[in-house]
C-alpha positions as CSV (number, residue, x, y, z in Angstrom):
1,X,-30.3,17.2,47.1
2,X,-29.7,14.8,44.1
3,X,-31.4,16.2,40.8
4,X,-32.4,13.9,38.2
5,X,-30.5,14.5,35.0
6,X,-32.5,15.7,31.9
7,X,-33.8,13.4,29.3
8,X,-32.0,15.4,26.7
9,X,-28.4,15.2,28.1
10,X,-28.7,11.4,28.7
11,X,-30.2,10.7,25.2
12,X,-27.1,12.7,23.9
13,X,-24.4,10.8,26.5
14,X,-25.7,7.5,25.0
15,X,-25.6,8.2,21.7
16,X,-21.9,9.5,21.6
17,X,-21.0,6.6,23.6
18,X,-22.7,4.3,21.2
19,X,-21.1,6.6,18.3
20,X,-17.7,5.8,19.6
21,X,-17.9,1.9,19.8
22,X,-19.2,1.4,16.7
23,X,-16.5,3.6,15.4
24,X,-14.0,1.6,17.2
25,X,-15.7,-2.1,16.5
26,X,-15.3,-1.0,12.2
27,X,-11.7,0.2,12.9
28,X,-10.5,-2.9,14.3
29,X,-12.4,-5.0,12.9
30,X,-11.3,-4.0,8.8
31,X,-9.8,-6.1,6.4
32,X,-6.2,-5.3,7.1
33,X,-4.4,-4.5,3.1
34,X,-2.0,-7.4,2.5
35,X,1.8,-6.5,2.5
36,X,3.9,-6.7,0.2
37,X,6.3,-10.1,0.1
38,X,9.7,-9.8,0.9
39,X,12.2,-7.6,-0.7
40,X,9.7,-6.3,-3.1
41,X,8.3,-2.7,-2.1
42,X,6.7,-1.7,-5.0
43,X,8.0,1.0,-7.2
44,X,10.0,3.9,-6.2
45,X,9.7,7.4,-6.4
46,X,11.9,9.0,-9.6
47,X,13.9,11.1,-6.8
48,X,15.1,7.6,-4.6
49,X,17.6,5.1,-5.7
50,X,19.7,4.4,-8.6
51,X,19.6,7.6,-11.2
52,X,18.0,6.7,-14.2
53,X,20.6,7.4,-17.4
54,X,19.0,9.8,-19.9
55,X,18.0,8.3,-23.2
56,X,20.4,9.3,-26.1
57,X,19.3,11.6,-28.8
58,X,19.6,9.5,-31.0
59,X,17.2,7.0,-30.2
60,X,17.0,3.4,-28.9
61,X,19.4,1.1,-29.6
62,X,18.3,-2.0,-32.0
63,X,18.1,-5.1,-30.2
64,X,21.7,-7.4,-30.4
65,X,22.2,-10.7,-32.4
66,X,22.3,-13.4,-30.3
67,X,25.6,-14.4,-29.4
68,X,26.5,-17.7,-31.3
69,X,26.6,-21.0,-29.3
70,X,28.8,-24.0,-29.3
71,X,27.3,-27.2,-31.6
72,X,25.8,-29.6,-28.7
73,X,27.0,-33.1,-29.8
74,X,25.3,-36.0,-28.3
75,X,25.8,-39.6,-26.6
């Protein structure tokens, strides 16, 4: 009482199978993307973390004098 299965059906049943572990073989088998190093994350969306103070109306600031130093006196 066995029947022998129909070209068609095992055609299809090996090429889904062959489908799947080729799938498989490129996912695992990807350059992974390299993480980031420790404590830096990349930047973060506007809405997370510190707020952000609004600039004045005014405008920027101009940039400070240097703060003046001590003579260095040598040997």
């Amino acid at each position: 009482m066995r029947r022998e299965v129909p070209t068609g059906v095992a055609v299809a049943v090996i090429v889904v199978v062959l489908v799947i572990v080729a799938v498989a073989y490129w996912y695992f088998t990807r350059p992974k993307p390299a993480s980031p190093p420790e404590g830096e994350h990349g930047p973060m969306p506007p809405t997370h973390g510190i707020p952000v103070p609004k600039p004045s109306p005014s405008g920027p600031k101009p940039p400070q004098p240097p703060a003046p130093q001590a003579p260095k006196t040598g040997p």
